[in-house]
N, C-alpha and C positions, 0 to 999 in steps of 0.2 A: 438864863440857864435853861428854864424851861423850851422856848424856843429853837434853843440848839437841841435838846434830847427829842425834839418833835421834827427838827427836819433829820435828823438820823435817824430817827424812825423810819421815815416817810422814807428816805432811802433806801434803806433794809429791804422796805415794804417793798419798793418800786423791784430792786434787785430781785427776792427770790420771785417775784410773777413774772420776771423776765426771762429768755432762753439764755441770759448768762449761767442761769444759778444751778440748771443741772449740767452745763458746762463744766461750770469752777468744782461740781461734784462726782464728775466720771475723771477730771484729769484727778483730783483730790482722792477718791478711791482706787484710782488704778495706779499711782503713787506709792499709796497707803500700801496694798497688797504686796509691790515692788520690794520696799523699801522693808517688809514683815520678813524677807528673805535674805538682803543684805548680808547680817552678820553671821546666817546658819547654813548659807550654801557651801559656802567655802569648804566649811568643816564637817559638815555633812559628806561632800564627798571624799574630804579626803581620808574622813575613820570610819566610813561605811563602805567607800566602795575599795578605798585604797589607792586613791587617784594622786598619782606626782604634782607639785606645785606651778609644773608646766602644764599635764591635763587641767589644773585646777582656773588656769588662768585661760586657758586656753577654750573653757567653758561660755568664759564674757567673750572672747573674740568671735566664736560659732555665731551669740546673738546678734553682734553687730556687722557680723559678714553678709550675713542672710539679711538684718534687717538693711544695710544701706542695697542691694540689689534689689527688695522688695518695693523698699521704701517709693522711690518713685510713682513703683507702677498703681499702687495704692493712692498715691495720689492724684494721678490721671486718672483712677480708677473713679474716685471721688469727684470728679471737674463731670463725668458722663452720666455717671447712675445717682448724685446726692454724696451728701456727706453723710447724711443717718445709717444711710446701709452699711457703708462702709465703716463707721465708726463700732456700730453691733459686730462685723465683721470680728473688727480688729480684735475687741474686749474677750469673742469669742475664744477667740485664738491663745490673750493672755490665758484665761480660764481654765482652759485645754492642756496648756504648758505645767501651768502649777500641778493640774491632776497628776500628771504624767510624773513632775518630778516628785510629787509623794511618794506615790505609786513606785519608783524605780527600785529593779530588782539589780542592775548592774549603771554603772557608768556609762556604755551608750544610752541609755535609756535616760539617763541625765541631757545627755548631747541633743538627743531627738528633742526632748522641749525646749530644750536653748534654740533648737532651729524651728523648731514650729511657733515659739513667739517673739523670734524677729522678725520672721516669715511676714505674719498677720502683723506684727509690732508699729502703726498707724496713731496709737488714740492720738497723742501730744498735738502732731503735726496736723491730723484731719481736724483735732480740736482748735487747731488755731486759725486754717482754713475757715470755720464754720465762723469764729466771730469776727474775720477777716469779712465774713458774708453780710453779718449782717450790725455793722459800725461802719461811720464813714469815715473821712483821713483825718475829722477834727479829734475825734473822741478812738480812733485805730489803736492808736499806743494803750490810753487807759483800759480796753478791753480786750487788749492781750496781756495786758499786767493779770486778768484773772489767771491763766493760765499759768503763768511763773507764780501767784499769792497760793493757787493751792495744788504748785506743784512742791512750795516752800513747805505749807502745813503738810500735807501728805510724809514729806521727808523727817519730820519730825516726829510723829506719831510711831511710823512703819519700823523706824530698827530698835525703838523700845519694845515695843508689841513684840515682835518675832523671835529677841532674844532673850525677854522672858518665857513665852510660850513654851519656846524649847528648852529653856532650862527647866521648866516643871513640866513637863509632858512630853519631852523628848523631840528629836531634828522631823521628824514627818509631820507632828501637827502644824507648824508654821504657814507650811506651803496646801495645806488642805484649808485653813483659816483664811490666806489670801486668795485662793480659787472660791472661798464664799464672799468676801470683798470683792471679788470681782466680777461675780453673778448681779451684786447691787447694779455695780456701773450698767450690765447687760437690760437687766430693768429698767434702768433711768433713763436709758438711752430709745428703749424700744416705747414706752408709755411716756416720758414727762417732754420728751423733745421733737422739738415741728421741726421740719426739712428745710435750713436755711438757703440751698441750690435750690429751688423750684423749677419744672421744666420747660419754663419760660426762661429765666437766666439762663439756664445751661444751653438752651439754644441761640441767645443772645450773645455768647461768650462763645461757640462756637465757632459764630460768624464773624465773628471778631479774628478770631486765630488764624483761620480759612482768608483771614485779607493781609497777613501777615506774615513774610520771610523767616525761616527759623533761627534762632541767632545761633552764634557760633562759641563754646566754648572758649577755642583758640584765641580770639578776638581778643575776650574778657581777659583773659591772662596777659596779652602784649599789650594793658589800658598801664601808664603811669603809675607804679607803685603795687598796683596788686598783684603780681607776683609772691612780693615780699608779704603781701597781708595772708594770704593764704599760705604760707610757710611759716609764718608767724602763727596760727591760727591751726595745721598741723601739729607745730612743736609743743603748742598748748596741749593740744589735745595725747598727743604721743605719750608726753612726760607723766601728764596729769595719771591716765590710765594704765602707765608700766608700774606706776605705785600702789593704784589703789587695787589693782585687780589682785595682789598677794598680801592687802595691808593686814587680812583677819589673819592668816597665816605667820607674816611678819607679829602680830600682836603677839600671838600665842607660841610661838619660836623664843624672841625675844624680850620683850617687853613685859609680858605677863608669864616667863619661863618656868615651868614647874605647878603652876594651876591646872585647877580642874577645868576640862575644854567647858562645861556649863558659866564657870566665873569669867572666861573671858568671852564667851556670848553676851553676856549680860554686860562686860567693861564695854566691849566693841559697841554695840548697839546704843551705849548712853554718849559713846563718843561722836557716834554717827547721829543721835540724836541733837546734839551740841554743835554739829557741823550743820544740821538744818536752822537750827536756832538763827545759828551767825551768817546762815544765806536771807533767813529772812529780813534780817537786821538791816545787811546792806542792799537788799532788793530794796525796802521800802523805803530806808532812812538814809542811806548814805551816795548812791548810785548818784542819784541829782544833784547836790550837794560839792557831790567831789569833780562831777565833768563840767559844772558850771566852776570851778576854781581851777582845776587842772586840765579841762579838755579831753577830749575819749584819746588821742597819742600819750599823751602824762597817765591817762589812767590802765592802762594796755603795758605801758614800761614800768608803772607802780605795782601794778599785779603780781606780773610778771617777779619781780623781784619777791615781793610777797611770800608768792610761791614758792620762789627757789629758797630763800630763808628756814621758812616752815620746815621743808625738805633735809637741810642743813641741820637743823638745831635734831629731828625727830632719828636723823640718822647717827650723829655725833652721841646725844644724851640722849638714848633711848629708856626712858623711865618716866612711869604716866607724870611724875611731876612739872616734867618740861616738856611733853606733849601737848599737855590741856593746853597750856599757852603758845602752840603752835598751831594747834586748829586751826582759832580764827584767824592767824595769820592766813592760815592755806584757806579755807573758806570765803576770807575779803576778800582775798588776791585774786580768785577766780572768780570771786560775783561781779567784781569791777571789771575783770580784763573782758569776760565773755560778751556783754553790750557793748559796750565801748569798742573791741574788735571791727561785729559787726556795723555797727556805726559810721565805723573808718572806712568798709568794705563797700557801702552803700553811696560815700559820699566821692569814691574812686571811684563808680560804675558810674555811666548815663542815667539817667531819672527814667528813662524805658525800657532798661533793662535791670532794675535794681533785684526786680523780684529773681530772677537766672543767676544773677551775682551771689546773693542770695544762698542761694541753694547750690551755687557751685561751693562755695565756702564748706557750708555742712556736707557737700559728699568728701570737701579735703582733709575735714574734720573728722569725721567718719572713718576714715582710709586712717585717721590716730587712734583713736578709738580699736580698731582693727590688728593695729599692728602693735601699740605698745603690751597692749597684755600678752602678744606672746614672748615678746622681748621680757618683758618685765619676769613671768614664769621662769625661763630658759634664766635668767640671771639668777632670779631667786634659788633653781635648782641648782645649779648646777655651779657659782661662782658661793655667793654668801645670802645670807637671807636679809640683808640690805641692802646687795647690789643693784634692788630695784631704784631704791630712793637716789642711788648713786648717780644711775642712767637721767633718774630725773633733774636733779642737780645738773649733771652735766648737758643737758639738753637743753632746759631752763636758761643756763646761759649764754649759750650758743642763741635762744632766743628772743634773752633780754638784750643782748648786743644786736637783733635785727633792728629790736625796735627803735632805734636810735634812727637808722635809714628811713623807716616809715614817712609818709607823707600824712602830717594830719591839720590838714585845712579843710576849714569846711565850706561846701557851695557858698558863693553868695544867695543870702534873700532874694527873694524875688517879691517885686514891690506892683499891685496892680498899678494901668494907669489911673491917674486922677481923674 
């Protein structure tokens, strides 16, 4: 016994001396800050500024429009000048956003920092660059797990924190609270962490690129199957965010109808606390488990159902009793389908192009992310304040029925000679 509490130790030890630890601490802070906003933006805007359940959603779309056209060049921006600069960059940006939204005297003033921190919006992705930099392919996967471990903890912390906050000191301290959570990350980043590009890499990678043809989008899309992965992979992402972008709205409409907006901050935020719970659950303990029994096709068409279920029961029996136990239905469904997606997307590309495949997927993804909150609003205004779960429901299976076509075989090993 002794022996095993001495080599976890000794882990720990190794861990925080390592450039993981203020890694796992700027995505875990700027998470935290994220996530302190979750359940008070909603309704911040819409009983202070007076913003429709379309402006409302249409808020999250602004982030993600701006951030998926930014998002690249940020990260080429990172492959020329270092990842450090650019990650300070990024954090700044969030920082800047939070002020603004405290700050806001009207409703575009809300917009302008939705658009100024997808703008900058970089940490996750430069964060995973960085330990992409500096782990090799044996130990790659374990040290990108930091980044989903405290992007899990961050999620859980963050919509307790913000919709207490606001319940006792009202909808502006939240967002001034995570603009100081996010000065930490500014700090950690500028004092505790070395520059894993060095400008010897970055000229060794140049030269690398400079002897290499550009691949083609188009290509990626005519490979065997992936078409349908990335439409699959869309739908997820569509369905996922036409719901949640009106879910506080939806709460406090329905579900918790006739409460004070302070009590359903505080239901919303312990529900969103409980949806990080059950990401962490299946990030750590169930992910391996289930695609080593069912394969990432079985776990992508399990989700997928998951989801849609969740959706079913949350829109049919809307009462926190049969909520709670539909969370982690929605929570598994999407911790299992999101790996396992990309997995299948990886194992349809070429092994030289996986990284382009890669990142084609998340701009498809992105492009849901994009479009379901506005759909989701426009439903929610303007048909019923369910009609978003409905959209999701019905896309969800339009979904789960692709995945039946999918292709999920995986490469053969590859065996050195003897």
């Amino acid at each position: 016994m002794t022996t095993i509490v001495a080599a976890q130790l000794t882990r720990a030890g190794r861990f925080l001396r390592s450039p993981m630890f203020p890694i796992f601490m700027i995505v875990f802070v700027d998470v935290l800050g994220v996530g302190i906003t979750l359940p008070v933006l909603p309704l911040y805007a819409q009983n202070l500024f007076e913003a429709s359940a379309t402006q409302v959603s249409l808020l999250q779309s602004a982030y993600f429009a701006a951030q998926f056209l930014a998002a690249p060049y940020l990260g080429r921006l990172s492959d020329r000048v270092g990842r450090r600069p650019v990650l300070i960059l990024s954090q700044s940006g969030t920082c800047l956003s939070l002020l603004l939204s405290g700050l806001a005297s009207s409703l575009p003033f809300l917009y302008l920092a939705r658009l100024v921190d997808g703008v900058t919006g970089g940490n996750i992705s430069v964060a995973q660059a960085y330990l992409s930099d500096i782990t090799d392919e044996h130990n790659r996967a374990r040290g990108l797990g930091v980044v989903n471990a405290a992007f899990g903890t961050g999620f859980v912390f963050g919509p307790a924190f913000g919709a207490l906050a606001a319940a006792q000191f009202g909808p502006r301290v939240p967002f001034f609270l995570a603009a100081g959570v996010s000065l930490v990350t500014i700090l950690l980043s500028t004092f505790l962490l070395p520059e894993s590009l060095t400008p010897e890499k970055r000229q060794a990678a140049e030269a690398r690129r400079a002897g290499r043809a550009r691949m083609n989008n188009l290509a990626l899309l005519r490979l065997p199957g992936m078409a349908l992965l990335l439409a699959v992979a869309f739908g997820g992402q569509f369905s996922f965010f036409s719901f949640q972008s009106t879910y506080v709205l939806w709460a406090e409409r329905v579900m918790f109808a006739g409460h004070d907006p302070r009590f359903v901050q505080q239901a919303v935020g312990a529900v969103l606390t409980f949806v990080g719970l059950c990401g962490i659950v299946t990030q750590f303990w169930l992910v391996g488990p289930l695609v080593r029994r069912f394969g990432e096709k079985g776990l992508v068409t399990g989700g997928n159902l998951a989801s849609g279920l969740a959706w079913v029961l949350m829109a049919a029996l809307p009462v926190a009793a049969i909520n709670l136990p539909a969370i982690p239905l929605l929570a598994v469904g999407r911790g299992v389908m999101a790996p396992a997606l990309i997995a299948l997307v990886t194992y349809a590309a070429p092994p030289d192009q996986r990284g382009q495949a890669i990142g084609l997927a998340e701009s498809i993804q992105g492009m849901g992310r994009i479009l379901g909150p506005i759909v989701g609003g426009l439903a929610f205004q303007y048909l019923h304040p369910t009609a978003p779960m409905v959209v999701a429901v019905l896309l969800s299976a339009l979904t789960f029925i692709g995945t039946f076509k999918m292709r999920g075989r995986r490469p053969a090993p590859t065996t050195s000679p003897a």
